[in-house]
Every structure is written in structure tokens, then in C-alpha cells.
C-alpha positions in Angstrom: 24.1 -27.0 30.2 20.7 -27.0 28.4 19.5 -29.8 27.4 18.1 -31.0 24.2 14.4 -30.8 23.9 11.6 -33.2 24.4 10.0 -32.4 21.0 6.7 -34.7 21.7 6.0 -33.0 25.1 4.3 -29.6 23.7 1.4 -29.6 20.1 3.1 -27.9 17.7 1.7 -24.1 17.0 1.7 -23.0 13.0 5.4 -22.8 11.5 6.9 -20.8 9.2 10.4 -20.4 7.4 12.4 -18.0 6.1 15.5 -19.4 4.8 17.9 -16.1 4.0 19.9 -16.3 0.3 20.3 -13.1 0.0 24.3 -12.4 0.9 27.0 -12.8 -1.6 29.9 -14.9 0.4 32.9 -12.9 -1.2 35.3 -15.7 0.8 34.1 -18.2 -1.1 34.6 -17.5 -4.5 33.4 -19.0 -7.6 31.3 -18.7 -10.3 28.3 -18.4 -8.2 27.4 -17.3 -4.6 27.9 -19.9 -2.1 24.5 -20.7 -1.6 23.8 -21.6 -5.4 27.3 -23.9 -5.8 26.9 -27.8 -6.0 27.1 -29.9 -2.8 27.5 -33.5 -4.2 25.4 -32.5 -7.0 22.7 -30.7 -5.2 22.8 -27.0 -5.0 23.3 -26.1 -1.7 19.8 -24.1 -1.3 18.6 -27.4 -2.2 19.6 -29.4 0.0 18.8 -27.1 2.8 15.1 -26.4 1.7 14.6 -29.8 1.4 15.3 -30.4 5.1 12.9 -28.0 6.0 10.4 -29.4 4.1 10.4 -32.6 5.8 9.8 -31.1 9.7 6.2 -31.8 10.5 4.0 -28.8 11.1 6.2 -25.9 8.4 2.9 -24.3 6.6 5.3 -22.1 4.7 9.3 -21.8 3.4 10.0 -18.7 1.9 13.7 -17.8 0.7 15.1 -14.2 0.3 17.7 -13.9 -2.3 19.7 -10.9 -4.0 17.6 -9.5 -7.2 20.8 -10.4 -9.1 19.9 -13.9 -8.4 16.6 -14.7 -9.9 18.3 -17.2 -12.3 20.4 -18.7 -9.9 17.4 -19.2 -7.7 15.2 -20.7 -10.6 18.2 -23.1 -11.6 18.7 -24.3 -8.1 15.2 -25.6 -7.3 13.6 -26.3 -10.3 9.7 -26.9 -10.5 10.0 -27.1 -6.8 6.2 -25.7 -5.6 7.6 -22.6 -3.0 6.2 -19.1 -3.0 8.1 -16.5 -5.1 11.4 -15.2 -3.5 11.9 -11.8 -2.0 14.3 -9.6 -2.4 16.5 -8.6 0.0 18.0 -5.5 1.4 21.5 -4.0 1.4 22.5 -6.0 5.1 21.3 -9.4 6.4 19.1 -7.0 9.0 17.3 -5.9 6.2 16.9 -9.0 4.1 15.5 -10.8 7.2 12.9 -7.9 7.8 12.1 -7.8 4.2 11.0 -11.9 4.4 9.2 -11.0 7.7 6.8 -8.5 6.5 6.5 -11.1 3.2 5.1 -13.5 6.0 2.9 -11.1 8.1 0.0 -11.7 6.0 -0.1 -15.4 7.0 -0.3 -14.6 11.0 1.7 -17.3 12.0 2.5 -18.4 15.6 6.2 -19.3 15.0 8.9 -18.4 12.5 12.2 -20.0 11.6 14.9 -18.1 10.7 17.7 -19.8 8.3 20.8 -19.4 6.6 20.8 -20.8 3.4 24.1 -21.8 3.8 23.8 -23.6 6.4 22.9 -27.1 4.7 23.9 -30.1 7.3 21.0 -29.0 9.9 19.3 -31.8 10.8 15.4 -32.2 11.3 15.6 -33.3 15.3 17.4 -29.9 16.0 14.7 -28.2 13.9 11.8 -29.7 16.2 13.6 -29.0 19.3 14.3 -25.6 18.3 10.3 -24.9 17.9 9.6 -27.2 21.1 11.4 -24.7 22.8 10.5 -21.5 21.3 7.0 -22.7 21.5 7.1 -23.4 25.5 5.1 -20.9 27.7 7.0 -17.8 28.5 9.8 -18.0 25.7 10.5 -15.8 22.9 13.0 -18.1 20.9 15.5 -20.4 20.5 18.2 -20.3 19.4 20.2 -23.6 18.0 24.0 -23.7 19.1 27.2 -25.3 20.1 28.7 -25.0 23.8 32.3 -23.5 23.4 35.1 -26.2 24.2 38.3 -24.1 23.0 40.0 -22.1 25.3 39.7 -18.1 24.5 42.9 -15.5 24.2 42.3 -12.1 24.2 45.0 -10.7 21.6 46.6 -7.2 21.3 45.6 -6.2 17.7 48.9 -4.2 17.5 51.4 -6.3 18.6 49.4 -9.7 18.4 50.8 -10.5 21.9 48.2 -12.4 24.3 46.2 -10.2 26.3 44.6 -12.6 28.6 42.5 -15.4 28.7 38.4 -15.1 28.7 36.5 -17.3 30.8 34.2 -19.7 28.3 32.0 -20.8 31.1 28.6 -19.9 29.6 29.9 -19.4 26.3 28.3 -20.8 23.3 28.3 -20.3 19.2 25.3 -19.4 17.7 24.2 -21.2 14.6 20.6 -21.6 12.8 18.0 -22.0 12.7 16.5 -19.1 15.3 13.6 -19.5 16.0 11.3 -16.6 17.4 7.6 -15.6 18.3 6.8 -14.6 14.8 5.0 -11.2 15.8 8.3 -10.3 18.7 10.6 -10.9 16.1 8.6 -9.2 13.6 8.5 -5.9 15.6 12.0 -6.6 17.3 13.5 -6.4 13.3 11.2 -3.1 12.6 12.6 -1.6 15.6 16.4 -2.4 14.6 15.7 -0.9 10.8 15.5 2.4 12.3 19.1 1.6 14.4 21.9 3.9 13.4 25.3 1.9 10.6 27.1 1.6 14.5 24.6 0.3 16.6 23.1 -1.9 13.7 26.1 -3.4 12.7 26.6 -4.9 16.0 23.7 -7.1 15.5 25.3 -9.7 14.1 22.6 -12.4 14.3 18.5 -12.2 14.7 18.9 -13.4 18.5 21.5 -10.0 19.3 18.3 -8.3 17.5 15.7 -10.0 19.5 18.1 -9.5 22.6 18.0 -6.0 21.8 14.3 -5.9 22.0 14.3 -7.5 25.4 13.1 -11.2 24.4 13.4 -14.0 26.6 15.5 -16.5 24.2 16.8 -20.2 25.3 19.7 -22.0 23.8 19.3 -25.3 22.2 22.1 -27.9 21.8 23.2 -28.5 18.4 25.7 -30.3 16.3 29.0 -29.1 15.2 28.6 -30.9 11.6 26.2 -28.2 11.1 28.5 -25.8 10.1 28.3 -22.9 7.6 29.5 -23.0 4.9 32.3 -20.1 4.0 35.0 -21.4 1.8 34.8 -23.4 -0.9 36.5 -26.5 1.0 33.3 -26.1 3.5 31.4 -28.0 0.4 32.6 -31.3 1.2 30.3 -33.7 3.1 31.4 -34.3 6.9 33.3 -37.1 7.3 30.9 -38.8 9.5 28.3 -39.6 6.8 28.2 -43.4 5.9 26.8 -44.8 2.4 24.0 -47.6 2.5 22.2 -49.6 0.0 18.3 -50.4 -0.3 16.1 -52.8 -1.9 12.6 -53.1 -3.1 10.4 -55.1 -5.1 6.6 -54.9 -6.3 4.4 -56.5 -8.6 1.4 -55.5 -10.2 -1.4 -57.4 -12.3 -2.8 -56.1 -15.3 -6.4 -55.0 -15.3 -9.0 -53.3 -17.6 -7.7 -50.0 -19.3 -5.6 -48.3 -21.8 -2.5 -47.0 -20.4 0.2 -47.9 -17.3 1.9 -45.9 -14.7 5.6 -46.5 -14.6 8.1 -43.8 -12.8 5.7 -41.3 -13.0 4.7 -41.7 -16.9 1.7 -42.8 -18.2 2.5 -45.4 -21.5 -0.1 -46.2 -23.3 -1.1 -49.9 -23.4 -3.7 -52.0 -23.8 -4.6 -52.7 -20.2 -3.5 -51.2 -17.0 -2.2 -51.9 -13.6 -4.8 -52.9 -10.9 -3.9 -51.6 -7.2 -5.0 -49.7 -4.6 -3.2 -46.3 -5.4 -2.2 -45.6 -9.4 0.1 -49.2 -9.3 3.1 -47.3 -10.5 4.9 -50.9 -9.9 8.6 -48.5 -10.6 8.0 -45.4 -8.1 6.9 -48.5 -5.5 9.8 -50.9 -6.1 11.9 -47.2 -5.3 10.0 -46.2 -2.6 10.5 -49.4 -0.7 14.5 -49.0 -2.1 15.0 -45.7 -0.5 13.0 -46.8 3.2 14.9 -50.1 3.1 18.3 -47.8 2.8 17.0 -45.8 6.0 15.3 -48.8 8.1 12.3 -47.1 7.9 10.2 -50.0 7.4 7.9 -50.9 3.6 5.9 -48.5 1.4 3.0 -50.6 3.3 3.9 -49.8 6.4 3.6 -46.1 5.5 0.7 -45.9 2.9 -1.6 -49.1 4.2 -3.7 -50.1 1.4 -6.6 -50.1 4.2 -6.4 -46.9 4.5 -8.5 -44.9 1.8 -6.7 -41.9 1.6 -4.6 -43.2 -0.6 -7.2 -44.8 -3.2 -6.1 -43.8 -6.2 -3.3 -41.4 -5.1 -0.2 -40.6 -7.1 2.7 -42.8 -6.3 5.0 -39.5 -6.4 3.5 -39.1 -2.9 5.5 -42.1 -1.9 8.4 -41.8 -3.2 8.7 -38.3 -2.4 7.9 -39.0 1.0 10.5 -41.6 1.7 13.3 -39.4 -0.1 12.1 -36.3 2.3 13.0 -38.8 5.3 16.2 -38.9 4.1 17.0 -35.7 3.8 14.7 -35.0 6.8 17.6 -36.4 8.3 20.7 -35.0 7.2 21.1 -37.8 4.1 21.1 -37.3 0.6 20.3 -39.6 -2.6 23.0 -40.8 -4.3 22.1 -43.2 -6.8 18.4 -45.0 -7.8 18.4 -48.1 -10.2 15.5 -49.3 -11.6 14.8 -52.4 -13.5 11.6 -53.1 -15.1 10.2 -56.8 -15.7 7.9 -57.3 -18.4 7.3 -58.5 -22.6 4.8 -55.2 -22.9 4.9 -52.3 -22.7 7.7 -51.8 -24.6 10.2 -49.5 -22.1 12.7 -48.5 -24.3 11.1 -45.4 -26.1 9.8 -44.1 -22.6 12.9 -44.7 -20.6 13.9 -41.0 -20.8 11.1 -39.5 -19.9 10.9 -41.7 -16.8 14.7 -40.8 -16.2 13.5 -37.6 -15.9 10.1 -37.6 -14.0 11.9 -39.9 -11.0 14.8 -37.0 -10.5 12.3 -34.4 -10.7 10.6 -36.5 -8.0 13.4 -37.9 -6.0 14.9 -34.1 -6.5 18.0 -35.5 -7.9 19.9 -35.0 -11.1 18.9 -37.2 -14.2 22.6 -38.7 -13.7 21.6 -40.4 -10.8 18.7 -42.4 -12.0 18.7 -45.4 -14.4 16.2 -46.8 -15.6 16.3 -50.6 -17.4 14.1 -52.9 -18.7 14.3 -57.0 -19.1 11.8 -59.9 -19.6 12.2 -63.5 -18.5 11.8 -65.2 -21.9 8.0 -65.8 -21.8 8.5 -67.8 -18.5 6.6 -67.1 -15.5 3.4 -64.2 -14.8 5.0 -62.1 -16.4 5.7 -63.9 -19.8 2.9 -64.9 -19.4 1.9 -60.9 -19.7 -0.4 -61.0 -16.7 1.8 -58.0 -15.0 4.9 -56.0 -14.3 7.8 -56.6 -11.6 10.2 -54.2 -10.7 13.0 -54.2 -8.4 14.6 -51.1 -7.6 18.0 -50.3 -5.7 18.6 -47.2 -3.4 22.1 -45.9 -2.7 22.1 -43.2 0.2 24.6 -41.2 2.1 23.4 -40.9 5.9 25.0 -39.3 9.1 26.7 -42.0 11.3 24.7 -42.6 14.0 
């Protein structure tokens, strides 16, 4: 059986990905294709971007999508910074080759192919998948499940069994594959030119790649990262737990004429003094949402030593630590923020910081809430010598 890869062994060459939206899952049903629905109030493209975008070394994520879809597309990820979608063809063979020749341009080593629907892949198969197709000698790799059910060979006529197929070196393909961007690239241009027979037969882009004679190694994968097909597919798998975070920060006042709090600047007579912008709220969440994961504190991440992160945005942070949760295979479910100070005066900003920590956080306003308190004019911050917050995380994580 192969086993799974060492993904430290081997530097990691320039990756791409091409995530493929472009079908219209007539099984599923709906108001929308399967691909745009909500998955615990994330669209489902969403969600699977998003793990993507937390695998060290991806350069690039482009999507393909039906032209029918533009709005759809727009709706599902928001200001999210990605290069403009293409449009796909009239089979899956041609969407993918459409989002290949995109890419050509960018000459990279290593391409990941995706279905979009495909939203419970986790970011360790994702690196072992590009470990593998990046070893000397290898085309691909292909992510996959060993077969453990027993095979009948049926009489379509009758439905009486046939016989039984051996499953010794049988496996189920899933995604990502992951190819040799400039093989695949001409293994794809080859198949366009394939006769409706022949073409339809290549079901996947390994049976493509096969086709073409490339050398491509299997990958052990999960069965939780299943496709989804009908609308029951949509719930979560059962082997997700729910865990709380929490974090706290203060920061002094200093010289200046507005604060940073969730991602808003509030005018005020002085600001907050710290190493990065002192956005007191996006740190109390960031060290919320690592607590949640055991990852450690935003410190322990962003060291104030370090001077790269003088005067940074706090969104850095925060988005970080939320893309190591859906790095792998979690989602945000709720953030809670309370804010401790006599001045500024939250109340009139609260909505606007609602709304910049779930454009952030990539969650829906609904799951972010935002308070405000003071402590009676006892203590620093009656005093008005700062801002506490303390923030609380509620995730949803894979068992492990």
C-alpha cells in the first residue's frame, strides 16, 4: 500500500491551483449549483478555496466556472483577492484545459487540479500530494482511498450477479491531482482533439494523464473527503468536534488621533501604542481562534522582535490564524468580542467592525459580535490610560 508522504523530505517547486466550478450537479438540485449552496453558512467554493489558500508554497488559485455563473461566483467569495474566473467548456475535459492554458503564462513547476466540490480536503493531503508529484521521476499524484468493499460484477439485463472482481490494487480516485504542470498541460491538449467515445472515457485528469503515458503515484487520502453530490452530502462529517478559545490584550494609549479596533479606524484623541497597528480587538481574536486550535499566542507567531511586523495590519493575524483553521479541515463558527474602555465611544462603530472582522475572518456578519463595557472608572482603563479586550473563538475541527 503506498504510504503517505514525508512532506518535509523534498523543497517545495512553484504551485499552482486550478479549482474546477464549472459543472452544473443536476443530482443535486436547488436553487443553485452545488458548488455555490451553503455549507454551514459558507458557500461551498468557499470553504474549499480557503483550504487551498492556507498550503504553503500555492503562488496562484484560479477557479473555472460556467459563464452563467458570474453572480454566483461574485456572491460566494466576496472581496476575496483571486484572479478573474475562466470560463469553462461544454465537458469537465474542456473546462480543465481552458484553466490550464489560463495558467501557462505563469510557467509554473506544479499544478493542482480540484473539484470545487470537493470541500472536506484537508491541507496535509494537499502537501503530500505535491511531495509526491514533486519527487524525481514522477508525473503526479493522485489523492485516493484504497477500496475495502467487495466488487460484483452485475448483468445489466437481468441484474443477476455476474461474478466477483478482485479489489487487490483497487483504489477511488479523489482530488486534488496533482501533475507536472507543462505534462498535463500537453497531455489535456492532446485529449481536446479525442473523438465524444474515446473522450468520454476520461473520466478524471489522471485517465487523461494515463492516456499520455505519465508516470502517476497514488496518495492515501481520507474518506471524509468526499464529494459532494446530493444535497444531504452538505452536512458536516460526523467526526468534526466543536472547541472554544480565548484571548485577551491590552493596549496603552499614546500620541495621536485615531484607534484601531476590528479593523476600523475611530477617531480619538490619542491612539494605541504597540508594535504592529495595536488593534487591541483583531489581537484579543487572534489569540481566540489559535487558543481554539492549540496553536500557541499571536506572540508566538508575530514576535514583536521581529521587524517585519512593525507597523503591520492586524488583519494579517487574524487572517492567519483563521487560515489554520481551515488549513485544516475546521471552520469558524462563532467570534465574540468584548471591548473594555470609557473612550472611544463603541456603540456608533460597532457595525462597521461587525462587518470588517467577517470580511476578515471570511465569515458571515451573523457570526461576529461585537460589545463594549467599562469598569466604572476603576482600574487603567477608567483611568483612560488604554483598552482591554477579550475575545472568545468557537470552532468546528476534525476529531483527531
Amino acid at each position: 500500500m503506498p504510504k503517505k508522504a514525508d512532506v518535509t523530505s523534498l523543497p517545495v517547486p512553484s504551485r499552482t491551483v486550478l479549482i474546477v466550478a464549472a459543472g452544473r450537479g443536476s443530482r443535486f438540485g436547488g436553487p443553485v449549483p452545488k458548488q455555490y449552496a451553503a455549507l454551514t453558512g459558507t458557500s461551498v467554493l468557499r470553504r474549499t478555496v480557503d483550504v487551498f489558500r492556507a498550503v504553503p508554497g500555492v503562488v496562484k488559485i484560479q477557479v473555472v466556472i460556467s459563464a452563467a455563473d458570474r453572480a454566483h461566483y461574485e456572491a460566494a467569495l466576496g472581496p476575496l483577492a483571486l484572479p478573474p474566473p475562466v470560463v469553462g467548456g461544454a465537458t469537465r475535459q474542456q473546462s480543465v484545459l481552458n484553466g490550464l492554458e489560463a495558467l501557462a503564462g505563469d510557467g509554473p513547476d506544479l499544478v493542482a487540479v480540484h473539484d470545487a466540490a470537493r470541500p472536506f480536503v484537508q491541507v496535509s493531503e494537499i502537501e503530500a500530494c505535491f511531495e509526491a508529484a514533486g519527487r524525481p521521476g514522477i508525473d503526479g499524484a493522485i489523492l485516493g482511498v484504497l477500496l475495502a468493499d467487495t466488487l460484483k460484477r452485475v448483468d445489466p439485463g437481468s441484474g443477476t450477479i455476474a461474478g466477483t472482481v478482485p479489489r487487490t490494487g483497487l483504489w477511488r480516485a479523489q482530488t486534488p491531482q496533482i501533475f507536472r504542470f507543462d505534462r498535463i498541460l500537453a497531455a489535456h491538449r492532446a485529449a481536446a482533439s479525442l473523438g465524444t467515445d474515446e473522450a468520454t472515457s476520461l473520466t478524471d485528469d489522471a485517465a487523461v494523464g494515463e492516456r499520455a503515458g505519465l508516470r502517476l503515484v497514488m496518495v492515501e487520502g481520507r474518506e471524509d473527503n468526499r464529494k459532494i453530490t446530493m444535497a444531504h452530502d452538505l452536512a458536516v462529517p460526523s467526526t468534526m468536534e466543536t472547541r472554544t478559545g480565548l484571548g485577551f490584550d491590552v493596549h496603552g494609549f499614546g500620541p495621536g488621533e485615531s484607534v484601531m479596533l476590528g479593523g476600523v479606524a475611530i477617531p480619538h484623541a490619542r491612539t494605541l501604542a504597540g508594535h504592529s497597528d495595536a488593534d487591541v480587538a483583531l489581537h484579543a481574536l487572534t489569540d481566540a481562534v489559535l487558543g481554539a486550535i492549540g496553536a500557541g499566542d499571536i506572540g508566538r507567531h508575530f514576535p514583536p522582535s521581529d521587524e517585519r511586523w512593525r507597523g503591520v495590519s492586524s488583519d494579517r493575524f487574524l487572517r492567519h490564524a483563521v487560515d489554520l483553521v481551515t488549513g485544516a479541515g475546521g471552520r469558524i463558527v462563532h467570534l465574540d468580542l468584548t471591548l473594555i474602555c470609557e473612550a472611544p465611544r463603541i456603540g456608533p462603530h460597532r457595525e462597521a467592525m461587525v462587518d470588517s472582522i467577517a470580511r476578515i475572518a471570511g465569515v458571515a456578519a451573523s457570526r461576529v459580535s461585537v460589545k463594549a463595557t467599562t469598569t466604572e472608572g476603576l482600574g487603567f482603563t477608567g483611568r483612560r490610560e488604554g483598552i482591554a479586550a477579550q475575545a472568545v473563538a468557537t470552532v468546528e475541527m476534525p476529531r483527531a
